[in-house]
N, CA, C and O of each residue as an XYZ file, in Angstrom:
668
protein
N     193.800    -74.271    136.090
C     193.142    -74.646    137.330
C     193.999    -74.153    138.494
O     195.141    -74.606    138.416
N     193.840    -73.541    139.312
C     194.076    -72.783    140.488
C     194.324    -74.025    141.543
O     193.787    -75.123    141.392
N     195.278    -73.678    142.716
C     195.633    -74.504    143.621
C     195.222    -73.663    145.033
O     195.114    -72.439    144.955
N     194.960    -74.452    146.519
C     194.119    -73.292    147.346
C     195.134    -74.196    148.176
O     195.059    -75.391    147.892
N     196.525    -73.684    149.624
C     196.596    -73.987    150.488
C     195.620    -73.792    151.534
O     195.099    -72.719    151.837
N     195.416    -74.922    152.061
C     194.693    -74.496    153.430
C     195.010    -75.690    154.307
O     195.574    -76.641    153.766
N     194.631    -75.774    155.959
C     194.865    -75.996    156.696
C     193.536    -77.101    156.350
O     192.479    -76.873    155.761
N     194.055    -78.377    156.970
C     193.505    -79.449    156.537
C     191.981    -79.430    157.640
O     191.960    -79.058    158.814
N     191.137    -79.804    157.049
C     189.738    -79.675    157.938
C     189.046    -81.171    158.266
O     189.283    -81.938    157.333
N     188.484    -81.618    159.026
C     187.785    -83.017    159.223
C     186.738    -83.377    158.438
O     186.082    -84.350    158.813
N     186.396    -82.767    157.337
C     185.872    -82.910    155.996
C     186.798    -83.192    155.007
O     186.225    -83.444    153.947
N     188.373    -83.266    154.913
C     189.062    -83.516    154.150
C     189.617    -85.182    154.380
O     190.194    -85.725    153.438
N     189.442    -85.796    155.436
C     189.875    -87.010    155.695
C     190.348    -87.806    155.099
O     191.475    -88.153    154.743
N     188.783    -88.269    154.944
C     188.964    -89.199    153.044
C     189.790    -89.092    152.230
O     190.726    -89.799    151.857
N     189.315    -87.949    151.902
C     190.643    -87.575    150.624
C     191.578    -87.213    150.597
O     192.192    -87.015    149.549
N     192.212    -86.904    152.236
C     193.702    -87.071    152.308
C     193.825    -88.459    152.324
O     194.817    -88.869    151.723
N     193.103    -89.311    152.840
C     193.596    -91.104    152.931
C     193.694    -90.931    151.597
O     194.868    -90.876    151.234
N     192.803    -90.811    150.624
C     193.042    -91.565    149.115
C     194.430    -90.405    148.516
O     195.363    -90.768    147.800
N     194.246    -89.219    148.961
C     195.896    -88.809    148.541
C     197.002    -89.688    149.043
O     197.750    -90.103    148.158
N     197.259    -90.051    150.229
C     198.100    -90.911    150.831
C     198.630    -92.168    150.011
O     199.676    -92.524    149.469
N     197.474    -92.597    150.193
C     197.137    -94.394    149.861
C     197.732    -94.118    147.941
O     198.303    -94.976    147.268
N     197.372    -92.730    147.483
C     197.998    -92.679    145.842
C     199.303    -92.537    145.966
O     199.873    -93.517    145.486
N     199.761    -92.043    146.239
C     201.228    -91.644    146.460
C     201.808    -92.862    146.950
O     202.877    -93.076    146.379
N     201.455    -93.883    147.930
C     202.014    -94.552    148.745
C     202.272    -95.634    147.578
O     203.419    -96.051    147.415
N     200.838    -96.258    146.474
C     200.860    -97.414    146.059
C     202.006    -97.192    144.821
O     202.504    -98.140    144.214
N     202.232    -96.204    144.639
C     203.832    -95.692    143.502
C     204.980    -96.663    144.020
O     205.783    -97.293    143.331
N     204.856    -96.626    145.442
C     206.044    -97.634    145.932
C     207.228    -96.676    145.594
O     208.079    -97.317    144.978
N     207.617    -95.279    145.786
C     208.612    -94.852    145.779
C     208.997    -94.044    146.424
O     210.179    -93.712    146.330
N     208.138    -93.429    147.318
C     207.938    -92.157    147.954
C     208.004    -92.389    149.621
O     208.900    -92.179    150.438
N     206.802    -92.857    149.730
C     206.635    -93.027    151.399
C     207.121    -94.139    151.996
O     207.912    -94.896    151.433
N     206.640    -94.324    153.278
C     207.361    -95.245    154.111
C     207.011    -96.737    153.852
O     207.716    -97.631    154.322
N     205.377    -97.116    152.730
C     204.483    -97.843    153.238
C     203.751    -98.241    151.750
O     203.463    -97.210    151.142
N     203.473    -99.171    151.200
C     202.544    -98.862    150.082
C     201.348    -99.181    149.921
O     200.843    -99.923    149.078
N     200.608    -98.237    151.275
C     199.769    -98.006    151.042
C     198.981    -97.527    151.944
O     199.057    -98.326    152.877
N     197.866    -96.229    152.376
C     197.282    -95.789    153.423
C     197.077    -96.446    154.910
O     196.488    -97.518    155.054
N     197.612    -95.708    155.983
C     196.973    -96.362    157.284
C     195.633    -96.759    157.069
O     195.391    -96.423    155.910
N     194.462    -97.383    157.641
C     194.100    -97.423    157.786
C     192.811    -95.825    157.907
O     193.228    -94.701    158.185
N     191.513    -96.087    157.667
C     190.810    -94.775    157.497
C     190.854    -94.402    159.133
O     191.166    -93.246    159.421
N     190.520    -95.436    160.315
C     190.437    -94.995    161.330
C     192.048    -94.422    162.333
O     192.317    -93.855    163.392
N     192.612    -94.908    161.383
C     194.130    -94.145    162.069
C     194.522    -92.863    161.309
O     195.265    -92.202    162.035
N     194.311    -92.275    160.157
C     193.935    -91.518    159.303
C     193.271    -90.443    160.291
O     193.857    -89.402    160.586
N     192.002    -90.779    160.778
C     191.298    -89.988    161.368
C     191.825    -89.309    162.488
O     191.917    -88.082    162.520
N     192.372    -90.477    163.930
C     193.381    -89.889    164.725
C     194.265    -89.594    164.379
O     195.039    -90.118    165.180
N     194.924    -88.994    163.586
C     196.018    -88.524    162.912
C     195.883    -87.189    162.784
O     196.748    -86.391    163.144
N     194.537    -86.808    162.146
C     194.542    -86.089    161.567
C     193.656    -85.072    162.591
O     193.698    -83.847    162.469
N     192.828    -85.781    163.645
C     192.002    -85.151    164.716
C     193.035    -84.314    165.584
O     192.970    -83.099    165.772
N     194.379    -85.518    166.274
C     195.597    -85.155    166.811
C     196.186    -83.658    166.670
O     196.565    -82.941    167.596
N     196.171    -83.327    165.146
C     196.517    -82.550    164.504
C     195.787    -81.162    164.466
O     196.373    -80.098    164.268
N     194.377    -81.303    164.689
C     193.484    -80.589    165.041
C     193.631    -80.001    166.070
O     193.866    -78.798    166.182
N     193.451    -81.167    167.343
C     193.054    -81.255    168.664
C     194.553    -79.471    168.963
O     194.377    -78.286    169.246
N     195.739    -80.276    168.693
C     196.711    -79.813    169.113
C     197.459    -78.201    168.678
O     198.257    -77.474    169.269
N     196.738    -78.104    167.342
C     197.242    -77.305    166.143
C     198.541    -77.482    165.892
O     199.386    -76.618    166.130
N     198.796    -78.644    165.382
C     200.088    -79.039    164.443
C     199.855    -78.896    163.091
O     198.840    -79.354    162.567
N     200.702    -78.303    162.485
C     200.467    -77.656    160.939
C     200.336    -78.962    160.237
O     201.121    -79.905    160.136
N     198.993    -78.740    159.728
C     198.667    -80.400    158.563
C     197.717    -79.171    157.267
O     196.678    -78.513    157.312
N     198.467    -79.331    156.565
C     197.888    -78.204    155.003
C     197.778    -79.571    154.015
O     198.041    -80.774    154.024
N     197.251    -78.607    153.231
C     196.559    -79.492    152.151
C     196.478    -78.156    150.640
O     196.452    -76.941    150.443
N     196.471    -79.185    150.072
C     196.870    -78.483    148.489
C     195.333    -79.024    147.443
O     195.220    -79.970    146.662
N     194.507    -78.145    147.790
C     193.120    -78.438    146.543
C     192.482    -77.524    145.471
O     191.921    -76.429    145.537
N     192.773    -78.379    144.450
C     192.292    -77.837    143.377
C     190.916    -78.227    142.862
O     190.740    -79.416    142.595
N     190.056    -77.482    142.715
C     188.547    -77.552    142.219
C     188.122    -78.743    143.226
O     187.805    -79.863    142.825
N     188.165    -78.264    144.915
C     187.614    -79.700    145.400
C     188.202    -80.915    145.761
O     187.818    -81.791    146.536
N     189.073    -80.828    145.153
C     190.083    -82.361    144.804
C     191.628    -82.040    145.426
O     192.480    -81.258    145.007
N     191.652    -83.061    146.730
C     192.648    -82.770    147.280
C     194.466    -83.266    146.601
O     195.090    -84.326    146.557
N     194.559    -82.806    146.463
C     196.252    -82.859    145.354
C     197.526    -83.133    146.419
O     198.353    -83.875    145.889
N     197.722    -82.919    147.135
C     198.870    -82.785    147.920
C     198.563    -82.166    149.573
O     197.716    -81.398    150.030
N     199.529    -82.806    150.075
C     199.913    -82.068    152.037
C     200.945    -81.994    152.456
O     201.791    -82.307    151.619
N     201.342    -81.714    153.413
C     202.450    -81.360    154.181
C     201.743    -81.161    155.442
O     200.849    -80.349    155.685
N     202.423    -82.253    156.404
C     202.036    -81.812    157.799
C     203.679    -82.012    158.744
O     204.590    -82.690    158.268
N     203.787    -81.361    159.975
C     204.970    -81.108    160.779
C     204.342    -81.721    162.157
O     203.248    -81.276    162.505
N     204.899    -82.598    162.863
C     204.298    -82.961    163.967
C     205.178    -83.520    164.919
O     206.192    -84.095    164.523
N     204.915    -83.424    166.166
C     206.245    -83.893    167.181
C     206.770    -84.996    167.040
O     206.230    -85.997    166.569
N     208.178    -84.863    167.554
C     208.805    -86.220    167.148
C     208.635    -87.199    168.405
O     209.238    -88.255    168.592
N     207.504    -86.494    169.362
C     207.310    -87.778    170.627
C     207.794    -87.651    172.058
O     207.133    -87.763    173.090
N     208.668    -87.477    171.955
C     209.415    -87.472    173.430
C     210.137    -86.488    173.894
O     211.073    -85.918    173.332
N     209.663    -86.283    174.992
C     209.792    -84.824    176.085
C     210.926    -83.901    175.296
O     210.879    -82.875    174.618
N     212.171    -84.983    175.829
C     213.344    -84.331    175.106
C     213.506    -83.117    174.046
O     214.169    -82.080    174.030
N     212.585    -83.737    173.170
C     212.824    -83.520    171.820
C     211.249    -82.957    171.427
O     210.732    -83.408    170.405
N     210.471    -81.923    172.295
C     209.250    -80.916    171.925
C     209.087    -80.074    171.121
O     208.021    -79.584    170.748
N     210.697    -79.720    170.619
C     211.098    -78.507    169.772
C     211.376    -79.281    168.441
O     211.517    -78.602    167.424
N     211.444    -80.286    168.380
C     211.768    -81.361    166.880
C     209.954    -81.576    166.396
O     208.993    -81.959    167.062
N     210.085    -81.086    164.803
C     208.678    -81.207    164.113
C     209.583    -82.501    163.403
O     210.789    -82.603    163.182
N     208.634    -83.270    163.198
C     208.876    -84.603    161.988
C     207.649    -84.172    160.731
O     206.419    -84.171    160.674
N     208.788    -83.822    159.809
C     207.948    -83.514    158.435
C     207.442    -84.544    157.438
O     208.178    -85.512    157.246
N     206.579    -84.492    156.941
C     205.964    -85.887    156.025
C     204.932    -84.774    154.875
O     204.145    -83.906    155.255
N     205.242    -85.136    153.487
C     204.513    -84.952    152.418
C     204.336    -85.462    151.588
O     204.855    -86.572    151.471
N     203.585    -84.984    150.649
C     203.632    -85.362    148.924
C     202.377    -84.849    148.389
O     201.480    -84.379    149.089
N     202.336    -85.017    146.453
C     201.604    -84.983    146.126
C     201.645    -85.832    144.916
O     202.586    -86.229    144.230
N     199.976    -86.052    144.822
C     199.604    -86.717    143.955
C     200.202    -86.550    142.291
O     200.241    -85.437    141.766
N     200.669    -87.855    141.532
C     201.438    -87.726    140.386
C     200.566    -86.682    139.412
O     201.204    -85.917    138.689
N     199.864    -86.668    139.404
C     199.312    -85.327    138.371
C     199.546    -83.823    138.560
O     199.296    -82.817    137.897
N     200.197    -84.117    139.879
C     199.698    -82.647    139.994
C     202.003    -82.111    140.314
O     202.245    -80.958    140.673
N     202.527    -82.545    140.222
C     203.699    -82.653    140.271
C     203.941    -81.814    139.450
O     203.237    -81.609    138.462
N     205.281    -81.018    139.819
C     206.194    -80.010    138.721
C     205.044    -78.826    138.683
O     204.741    -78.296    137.614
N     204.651    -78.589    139.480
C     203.611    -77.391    138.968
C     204.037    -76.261    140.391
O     203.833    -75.060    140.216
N     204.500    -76.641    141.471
C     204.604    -75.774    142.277
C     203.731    -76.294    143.513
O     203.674    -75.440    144.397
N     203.234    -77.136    143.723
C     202.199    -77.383    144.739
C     203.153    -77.567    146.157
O     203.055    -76.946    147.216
N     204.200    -78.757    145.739
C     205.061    -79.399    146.835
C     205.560    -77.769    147.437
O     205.233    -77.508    148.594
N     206.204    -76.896    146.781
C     206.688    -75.937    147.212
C     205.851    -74.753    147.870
O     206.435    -73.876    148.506
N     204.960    -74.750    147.763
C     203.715    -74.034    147.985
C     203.524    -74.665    149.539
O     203.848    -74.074    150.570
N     203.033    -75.758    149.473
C     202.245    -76.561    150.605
C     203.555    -76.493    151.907
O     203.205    -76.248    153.061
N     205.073    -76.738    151.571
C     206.312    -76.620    152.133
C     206.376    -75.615    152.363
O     206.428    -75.545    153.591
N     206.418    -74.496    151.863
C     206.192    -73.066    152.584
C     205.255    -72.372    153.482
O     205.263    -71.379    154.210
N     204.376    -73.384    153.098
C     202.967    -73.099    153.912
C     203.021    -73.817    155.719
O     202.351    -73.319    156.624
N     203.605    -74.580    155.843
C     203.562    -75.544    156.760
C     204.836    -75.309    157.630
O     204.904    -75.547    158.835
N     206.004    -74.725    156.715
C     207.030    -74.539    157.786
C     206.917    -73.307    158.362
O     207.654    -73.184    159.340
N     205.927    -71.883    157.972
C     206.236    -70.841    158.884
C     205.242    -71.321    159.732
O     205.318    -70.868    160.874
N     204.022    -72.367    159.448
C     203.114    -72.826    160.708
C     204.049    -72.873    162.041
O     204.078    -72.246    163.100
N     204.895    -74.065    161.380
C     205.679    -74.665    162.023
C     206.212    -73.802    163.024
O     206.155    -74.205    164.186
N     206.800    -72.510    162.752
C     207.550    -71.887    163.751
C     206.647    -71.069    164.416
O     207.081    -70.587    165.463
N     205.244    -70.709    164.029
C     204.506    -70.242    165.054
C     203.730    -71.459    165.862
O     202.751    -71.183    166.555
N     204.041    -72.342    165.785
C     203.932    -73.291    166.819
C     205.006    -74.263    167.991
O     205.017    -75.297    168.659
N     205.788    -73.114    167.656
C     207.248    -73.551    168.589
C     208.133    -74.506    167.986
O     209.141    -74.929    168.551
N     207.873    -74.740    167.193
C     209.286    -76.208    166.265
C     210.280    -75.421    165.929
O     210.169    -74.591    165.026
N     211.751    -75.658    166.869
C     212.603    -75.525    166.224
C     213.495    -75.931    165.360
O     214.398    -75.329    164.780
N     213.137    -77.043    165.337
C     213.787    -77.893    164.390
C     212.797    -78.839    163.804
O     211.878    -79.431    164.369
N     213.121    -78.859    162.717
C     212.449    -79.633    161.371
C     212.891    -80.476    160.866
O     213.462    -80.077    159.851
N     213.034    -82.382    161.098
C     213.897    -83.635    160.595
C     212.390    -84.127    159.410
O     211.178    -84.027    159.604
N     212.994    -84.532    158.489
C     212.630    -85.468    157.712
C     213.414    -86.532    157.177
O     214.512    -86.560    157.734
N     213.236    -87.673    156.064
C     213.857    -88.335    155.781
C     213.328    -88.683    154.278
O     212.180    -88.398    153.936
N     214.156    -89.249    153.505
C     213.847    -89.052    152.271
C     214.688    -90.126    151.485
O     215.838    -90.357    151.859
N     213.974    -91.006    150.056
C     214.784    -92.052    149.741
C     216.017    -91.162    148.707
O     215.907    -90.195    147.954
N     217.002    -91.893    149.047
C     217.902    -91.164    148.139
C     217.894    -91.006    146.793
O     218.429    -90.021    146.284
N     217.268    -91.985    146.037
C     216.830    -91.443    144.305
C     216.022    -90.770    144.448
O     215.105    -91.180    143.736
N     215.603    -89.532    145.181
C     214.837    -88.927    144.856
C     215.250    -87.332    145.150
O     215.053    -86.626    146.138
N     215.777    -87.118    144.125
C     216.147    -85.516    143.454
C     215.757    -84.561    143.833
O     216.249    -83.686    144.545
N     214.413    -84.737    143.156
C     213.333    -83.564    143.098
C     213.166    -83.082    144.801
O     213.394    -82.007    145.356
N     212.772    -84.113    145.206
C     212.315    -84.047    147.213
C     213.879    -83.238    147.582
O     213.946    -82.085    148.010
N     214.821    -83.943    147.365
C     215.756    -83.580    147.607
C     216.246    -81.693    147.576
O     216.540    -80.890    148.462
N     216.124    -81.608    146.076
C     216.294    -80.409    145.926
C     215.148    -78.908    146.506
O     215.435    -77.737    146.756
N     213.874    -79.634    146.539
C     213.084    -78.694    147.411
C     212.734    -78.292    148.589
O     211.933    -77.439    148.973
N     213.770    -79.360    149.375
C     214.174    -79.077    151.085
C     215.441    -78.554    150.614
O     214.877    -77.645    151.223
N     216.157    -78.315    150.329
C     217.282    -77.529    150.058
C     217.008    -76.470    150.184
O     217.458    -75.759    151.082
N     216.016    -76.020    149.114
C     215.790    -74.935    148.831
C     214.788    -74.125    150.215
O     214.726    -72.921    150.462
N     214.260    -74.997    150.764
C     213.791    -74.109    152.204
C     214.323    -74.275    153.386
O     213.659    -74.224    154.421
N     216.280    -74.610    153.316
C     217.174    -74.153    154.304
C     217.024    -75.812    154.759
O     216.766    -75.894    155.960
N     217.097    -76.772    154.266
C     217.452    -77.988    154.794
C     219.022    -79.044    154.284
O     219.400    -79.557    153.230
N     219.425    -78.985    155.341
C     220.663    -79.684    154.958
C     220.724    -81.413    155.426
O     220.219    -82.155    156.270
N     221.559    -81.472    154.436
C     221.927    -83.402    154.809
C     222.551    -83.575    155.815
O     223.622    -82.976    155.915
N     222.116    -84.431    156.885
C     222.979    -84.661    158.154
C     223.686    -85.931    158.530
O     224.574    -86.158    159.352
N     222.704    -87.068    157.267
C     223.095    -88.254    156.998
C     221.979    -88.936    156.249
O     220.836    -88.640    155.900
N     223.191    -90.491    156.096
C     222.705    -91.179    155.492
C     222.356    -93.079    155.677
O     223.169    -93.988    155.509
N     220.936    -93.186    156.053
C     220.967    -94.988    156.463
C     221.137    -95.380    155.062
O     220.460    -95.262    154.041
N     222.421    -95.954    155.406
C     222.285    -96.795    153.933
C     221.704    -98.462    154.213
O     221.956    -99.162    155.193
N     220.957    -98.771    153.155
C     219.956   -100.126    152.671
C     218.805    -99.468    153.955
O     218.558   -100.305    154.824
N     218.525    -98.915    154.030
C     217.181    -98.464    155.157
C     215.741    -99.145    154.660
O     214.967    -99.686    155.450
N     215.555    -99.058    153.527
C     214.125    -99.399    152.770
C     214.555   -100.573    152.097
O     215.683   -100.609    151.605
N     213.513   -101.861    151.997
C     213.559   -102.521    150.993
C     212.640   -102.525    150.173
O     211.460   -102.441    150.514
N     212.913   -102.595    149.329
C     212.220   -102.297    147.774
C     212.131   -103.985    146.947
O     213.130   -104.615    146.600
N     210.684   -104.458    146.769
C     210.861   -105.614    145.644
C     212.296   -105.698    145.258
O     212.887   -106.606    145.844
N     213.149   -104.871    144.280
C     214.388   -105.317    143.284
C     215.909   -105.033    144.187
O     217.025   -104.978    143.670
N     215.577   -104.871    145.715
C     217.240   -104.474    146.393
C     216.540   -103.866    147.542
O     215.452   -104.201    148.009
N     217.524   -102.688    148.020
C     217.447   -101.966    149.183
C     217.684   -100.486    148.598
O     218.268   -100.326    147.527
N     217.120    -99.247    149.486
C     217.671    -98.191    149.265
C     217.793    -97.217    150.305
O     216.867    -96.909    151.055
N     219.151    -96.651    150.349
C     219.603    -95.513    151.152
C     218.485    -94.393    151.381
O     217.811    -94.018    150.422
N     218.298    -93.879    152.620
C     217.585    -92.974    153.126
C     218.275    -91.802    153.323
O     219.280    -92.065    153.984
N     218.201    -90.508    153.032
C     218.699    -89.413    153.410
C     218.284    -89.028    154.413
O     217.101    -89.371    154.431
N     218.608    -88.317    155.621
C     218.168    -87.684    156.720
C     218.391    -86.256    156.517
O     219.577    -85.929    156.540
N     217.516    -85.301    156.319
C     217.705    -83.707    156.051
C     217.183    -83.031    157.663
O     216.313    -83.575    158.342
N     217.899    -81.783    158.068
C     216.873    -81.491    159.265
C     216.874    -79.604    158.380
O     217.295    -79.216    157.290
N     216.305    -79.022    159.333
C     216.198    -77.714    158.917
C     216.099    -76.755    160.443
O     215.135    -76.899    161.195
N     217.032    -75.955    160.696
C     216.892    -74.902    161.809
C     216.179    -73.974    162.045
O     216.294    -72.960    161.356
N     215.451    -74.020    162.842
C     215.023    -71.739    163.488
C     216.351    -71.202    163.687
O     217.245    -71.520    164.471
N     216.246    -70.077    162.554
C     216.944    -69.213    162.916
C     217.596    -68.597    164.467
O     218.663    -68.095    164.819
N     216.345    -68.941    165.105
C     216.898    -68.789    166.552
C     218.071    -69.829    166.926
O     219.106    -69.447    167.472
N     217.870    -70.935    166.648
C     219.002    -71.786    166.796
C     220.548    -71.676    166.074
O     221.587    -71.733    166.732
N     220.496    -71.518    164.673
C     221.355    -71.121    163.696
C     222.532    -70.193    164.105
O     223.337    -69.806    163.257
């Protein structure tokens, strides 16, 4: 089965919420366990439209699998800072999608002026780990107990990634 990046469309909504909301209810990944809301979903994702901030999407036969979107971090200051957020759905993992959809979204990224690229990431997590590595992201720090988790707390990694222009 074939995987199709593309740039997320207002026919995909839904099924980025239910990608979200899957990933989220794992309880290991995201910030949250479990989807915003469909109508914040929507401005999210309209925002994203409205503005052309890179929001991709990873679908196979129809069925949305994974995203990656880059979007401002908010304040004046800081216009040139994208805040990165992804994942994909547990089936579709180890196949190349995350890396696909991550490549897809960060050269968006620089034809939309981001020079810099922050994400954040729980620290047991390897895999995330090792595939911002691999597209020029380094560790800049670490909140330790940042997340609580049902059984404790866990450390957050902070990765950012440069434009070459900056570098």
């Amino acid at each position: 089965m074939s995987v199709s990046i593309e740039s997320i469309r207002a026919e995909d909504i839904v099924a980025f919420r239910m990608a979200v909301d899957s990933v989220a209810r794992e309880g290991r990944f995201l910030a949250s366990y479990e989807a915003p809301s469909l109508e914040a979903v929507e401005r999210f994702v309209h925002t994203n439209l409205e503005h052309g901030y890179p929001q991709i999407v990873a679908l196979a036969d129809g069925a949305l699998v994974g995203w990656c979107d880059i979007t401002p971090e908010g304040r004046p200051l800081k216009r040139h800072v994208g805040l990165l957020g992804m994942g994909v759905v547990a089936a579709w993992r180890g196949r190349g999608v995350g890396n696909a959809l991550l490549n897809e979204a960060l050269t968006r990224a620089a034809q939309a002026g981001f020079l810099r690229i922050e994400l954040s990431v729980r620290a047991d997590n390897a895999a995330a780990m090792a595939l911002y590595r691999k597209h020029g992201f380094v560790q800049e720090g670490i909140k330790r107990f940042a997340v609580r988790v049902p059984d404790g707390f866990e450390d957050v990694v902070i990765m950012a990634r440069l434009s070459p222009a900056l570098a």
